[in-house]
C-alpha positions in Angstrom: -58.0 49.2 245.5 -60.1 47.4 247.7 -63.9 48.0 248.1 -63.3 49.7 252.1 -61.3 52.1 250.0 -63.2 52.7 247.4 -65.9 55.0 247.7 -69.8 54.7 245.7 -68.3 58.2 244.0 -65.0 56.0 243.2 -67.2 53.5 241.5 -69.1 55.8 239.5 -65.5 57.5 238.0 -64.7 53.7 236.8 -67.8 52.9 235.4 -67.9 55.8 233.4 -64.7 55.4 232.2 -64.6 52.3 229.5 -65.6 48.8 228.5 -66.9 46.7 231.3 -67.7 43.2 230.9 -69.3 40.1 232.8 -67.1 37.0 232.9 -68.6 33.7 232.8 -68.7 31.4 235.9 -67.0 28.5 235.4 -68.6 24.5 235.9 -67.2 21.2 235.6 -68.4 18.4 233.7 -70.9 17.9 237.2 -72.0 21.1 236.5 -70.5 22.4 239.9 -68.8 25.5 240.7 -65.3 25.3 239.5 -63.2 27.9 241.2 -59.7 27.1 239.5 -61.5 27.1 236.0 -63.0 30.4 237.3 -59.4 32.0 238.6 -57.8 30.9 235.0 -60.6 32.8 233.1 -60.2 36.2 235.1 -56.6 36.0 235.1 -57.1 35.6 230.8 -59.2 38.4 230.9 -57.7 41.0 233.6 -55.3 42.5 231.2 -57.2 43.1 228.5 -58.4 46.2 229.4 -61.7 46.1 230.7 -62.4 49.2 233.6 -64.4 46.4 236.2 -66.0 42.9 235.8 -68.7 41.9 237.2 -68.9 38.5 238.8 -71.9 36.3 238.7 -73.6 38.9 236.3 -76.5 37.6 233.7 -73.8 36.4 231.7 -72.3 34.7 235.0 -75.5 32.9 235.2 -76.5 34.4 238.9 -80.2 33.4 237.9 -78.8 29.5 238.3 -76.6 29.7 241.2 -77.0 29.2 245.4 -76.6 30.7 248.1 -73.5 28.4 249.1 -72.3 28.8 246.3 -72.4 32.8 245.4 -69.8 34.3 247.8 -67.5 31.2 246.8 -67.7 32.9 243.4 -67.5 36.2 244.3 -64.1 35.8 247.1 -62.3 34.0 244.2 -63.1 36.9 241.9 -61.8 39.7 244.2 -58.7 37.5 245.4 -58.1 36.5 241.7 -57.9 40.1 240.6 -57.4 42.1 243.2 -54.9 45.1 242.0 -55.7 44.2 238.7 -59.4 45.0 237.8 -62.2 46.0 240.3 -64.9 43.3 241.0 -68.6 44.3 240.4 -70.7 41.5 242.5 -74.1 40.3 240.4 -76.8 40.8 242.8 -80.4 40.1 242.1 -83.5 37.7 242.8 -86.1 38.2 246.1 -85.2 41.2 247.9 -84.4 39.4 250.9 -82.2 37.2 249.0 -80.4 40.4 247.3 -79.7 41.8 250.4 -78.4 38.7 251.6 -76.0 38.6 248.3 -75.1 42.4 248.4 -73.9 41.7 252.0 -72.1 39.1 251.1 -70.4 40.7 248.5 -69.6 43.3 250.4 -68.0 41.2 252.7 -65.8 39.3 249.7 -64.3 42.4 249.0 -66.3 43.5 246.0 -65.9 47.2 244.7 -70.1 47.4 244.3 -73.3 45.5 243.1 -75.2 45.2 240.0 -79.0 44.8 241.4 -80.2 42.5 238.6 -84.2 42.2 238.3 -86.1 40.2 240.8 -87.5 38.5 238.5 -91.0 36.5 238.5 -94.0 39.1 240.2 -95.1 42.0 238.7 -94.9 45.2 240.8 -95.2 48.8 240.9 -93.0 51.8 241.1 -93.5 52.2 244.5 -92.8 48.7 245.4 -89.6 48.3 242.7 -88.2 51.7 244.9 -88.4 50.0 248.5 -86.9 47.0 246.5 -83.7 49.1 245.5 -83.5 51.2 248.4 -83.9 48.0 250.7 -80.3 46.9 248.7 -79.0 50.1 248.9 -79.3 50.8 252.3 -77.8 47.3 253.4 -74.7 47.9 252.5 -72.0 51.0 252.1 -70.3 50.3 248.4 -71.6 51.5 245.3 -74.5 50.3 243.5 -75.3 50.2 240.0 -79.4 49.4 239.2 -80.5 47.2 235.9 -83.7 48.2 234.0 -84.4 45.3 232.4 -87.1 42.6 232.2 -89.4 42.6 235.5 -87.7 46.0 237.0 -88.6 48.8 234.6 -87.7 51.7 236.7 -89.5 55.2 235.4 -87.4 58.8 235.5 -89.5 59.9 238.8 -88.9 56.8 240.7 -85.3 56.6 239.7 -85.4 60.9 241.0 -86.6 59.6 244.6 -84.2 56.7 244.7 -81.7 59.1 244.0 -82.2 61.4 247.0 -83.1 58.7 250.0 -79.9 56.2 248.5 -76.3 58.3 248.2 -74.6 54.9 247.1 -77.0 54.4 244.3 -74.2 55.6 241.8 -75.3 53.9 237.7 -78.0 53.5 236.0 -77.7 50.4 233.2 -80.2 49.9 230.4 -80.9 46.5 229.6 -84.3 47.4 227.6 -83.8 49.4 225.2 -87.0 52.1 224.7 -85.0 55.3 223.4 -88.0 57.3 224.5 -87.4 55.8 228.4 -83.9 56.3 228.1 -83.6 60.2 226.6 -86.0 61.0 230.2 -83.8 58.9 232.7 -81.1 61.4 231.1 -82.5 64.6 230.7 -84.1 64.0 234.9 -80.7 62.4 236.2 -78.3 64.1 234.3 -74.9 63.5 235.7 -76.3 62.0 239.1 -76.0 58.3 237.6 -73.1 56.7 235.6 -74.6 55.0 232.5 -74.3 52.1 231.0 -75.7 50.5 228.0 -76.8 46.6 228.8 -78.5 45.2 225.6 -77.8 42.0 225.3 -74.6 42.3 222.5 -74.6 45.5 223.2 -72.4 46.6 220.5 -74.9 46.5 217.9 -76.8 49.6 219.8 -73.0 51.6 220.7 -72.9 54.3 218.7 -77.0 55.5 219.2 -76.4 55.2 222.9 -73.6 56.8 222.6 -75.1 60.0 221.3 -77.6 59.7 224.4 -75.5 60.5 226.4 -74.0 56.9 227.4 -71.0 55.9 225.7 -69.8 52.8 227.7 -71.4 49.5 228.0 -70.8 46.0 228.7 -69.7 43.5 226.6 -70.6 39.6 226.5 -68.1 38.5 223.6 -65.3 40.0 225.4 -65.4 36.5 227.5 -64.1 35.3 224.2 -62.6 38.2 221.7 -61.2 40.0 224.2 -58.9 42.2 222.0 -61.8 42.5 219.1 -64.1 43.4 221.9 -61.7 46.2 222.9 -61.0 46.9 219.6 -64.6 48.1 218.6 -65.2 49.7 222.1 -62.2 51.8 220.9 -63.5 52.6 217.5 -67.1 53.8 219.1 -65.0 56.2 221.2 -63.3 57.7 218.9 -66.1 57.5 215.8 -63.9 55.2 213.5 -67.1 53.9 211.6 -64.4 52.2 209.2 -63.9 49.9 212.0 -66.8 49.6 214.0 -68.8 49.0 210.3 -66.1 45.9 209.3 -66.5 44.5 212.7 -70.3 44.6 212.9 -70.7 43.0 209.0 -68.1 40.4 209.9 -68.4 39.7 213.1 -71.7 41.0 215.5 -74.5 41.1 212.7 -73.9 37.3 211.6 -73.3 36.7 215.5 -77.1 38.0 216.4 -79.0 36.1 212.9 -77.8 32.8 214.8 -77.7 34.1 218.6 -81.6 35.3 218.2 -82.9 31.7 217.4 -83.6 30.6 220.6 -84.1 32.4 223.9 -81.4 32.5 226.2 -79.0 31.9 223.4 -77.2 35.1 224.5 -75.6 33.4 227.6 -75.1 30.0 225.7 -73.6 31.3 222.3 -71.1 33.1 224.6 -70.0 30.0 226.7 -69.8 28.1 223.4 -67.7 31.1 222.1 -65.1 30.3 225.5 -65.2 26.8 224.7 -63.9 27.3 220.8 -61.2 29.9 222.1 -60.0 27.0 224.6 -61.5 28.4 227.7 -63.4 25.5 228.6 -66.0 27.0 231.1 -68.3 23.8 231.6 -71.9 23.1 230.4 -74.8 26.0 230.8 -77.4 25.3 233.9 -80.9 24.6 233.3 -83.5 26.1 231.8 -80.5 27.0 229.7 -79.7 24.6 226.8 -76.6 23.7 224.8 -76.0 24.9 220.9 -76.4 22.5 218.5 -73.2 20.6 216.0 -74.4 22.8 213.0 -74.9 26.1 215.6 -71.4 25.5 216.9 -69.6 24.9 214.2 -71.0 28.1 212.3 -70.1 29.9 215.6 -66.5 28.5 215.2 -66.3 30.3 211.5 -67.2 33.6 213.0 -64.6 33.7 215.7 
């Protein structure tokens, strides 16, 4: 399905409807965009299961990449999977720079955005609402808002957004205040598609589950794919045999050695693609590689 025949309403259905996940973008050895690394990756991943991917995501690194090179990434996403898996464009930063990414997007042939925070300044309800609805209201696909770090949208806002922005489709939760999250869905109700977006975020699957949103995307599907799958399965069905093994032998351990450091969350999982095979390059500043010992105990989990 391509995104001029997909609808925002289209988008919502698929969100809502399983495991999502944010690939990795792929560098060389110069640290440059590598767009065959890149196709090999999705093409790995596109059968697996997952209901959309979203390209240059968090996880994607969108936080380290230009403007050159971001509809590069985002064309050989949709051409690489298209009739496979719907591509969910990372969007975030300034908001004339999201604008300029959510058109572009749009443009590849994405299915929808993912409005990642803007990052650095400070600001107020009123000013994070013009900031969505400016990104909303520059293009016609769905769009899916992130609550996390600088853009901590509050039920009323997200009420208003609502009504002035008809593509504004899901709501994902990146921060993780219960409190927050019960209001969002006890205001929005049905209105949004939710999805949980704590970093590893199937440590918290079953309690946001019983609020009300019971998919989420997953980081270590870049490099268990099946496991990842596996435990989104269990959640659904409330097989706390499996999901119980999985997190004692797998995600616990994975989080003691993942919350180190910050920004280990994007690094332990491009570590995890290198050990599967999937060679995806070196991280970009400010991010940092693992260390020999770090590695290698991440090589035992997997």
């Amino acid at each position: 399905m391509t995104s001029q025949h997909m609808t925002p309403q289209d988008l919502k259905t698929i969100i809502g409807s399983g495991l999502l996940s944010f690939p990795l973008t792929d560098f060389d050895a110069q640290g440059e965009f590598s767009a065959a690394g890149y196709a090999r990756r999705l093409e790995w991943l596109a059968p697996y299961g997952a209901t959309a991917l979203f390209a240059a995501g968090g996880t994607g690194e969108f936080f380290s990449l230009t403007a050159d090179e971001y509809p590069r990434i985002i064309k050989t996403a949709v051409d690489t999977c298209r009739g496979k898996v719907p591509i969910i464009a990372g969007t975030g930063g300034p908001t004339r720079f999201a604008v300029q990414c959510a058109r572009e997007a749009e443009k590849a042939g994405a299915h929808g955005i993912l409005l990642l925070p803007h990052y650095l300044t400070e600001a107020g309800q009123d000013g994070l609402a013009a900031h969505v609805e400016a990104v909303c209201r520059s293009v016609q696909f769905g769009v899916i808002v992130y609550n996390r770090g600088q853009c901590r949208l509050q039920p009323a806002t997200l009420a208003k957004l609502a009504d002035r922005c008809p593509n504004l489709i899901g709501f994902k939760d990146g921060i993780g205040d219960i409190e927050l999250m019960v209001s969002i869905y006890q205001k929005m109700g049905d209105r949004f598609a939710y999805l949980g977006g704590l970093p590893t975020a199937e440590v918290y699957a079953a309690a946001y589950k019983a609020l009300g949103t019971p998919v989420y995307s997953s980081a270590v599907f870049n490099f268990i794919p099946k496991t990842a799958m596996d435990f989104y399965k269990a959640v659904t069905v409330g097989d706390t045999a499996t999901t119980g093994r999985l997190l004692d032998e797998f995600f616990l351990p994975y989080l003691d050695i993942r919350n180190r450091k910050a920004g280990y969350a994007v690094i332990f999982v491009k570590a995890g693609a290198l050990l599967v095979g999937g060679v995806a390059g070196p991280v970009r500043a400010p991010l940092t590689e693992l260390n020999a010992a770090e590695l290698e105990h991440l090589d035992d989990l997997i």
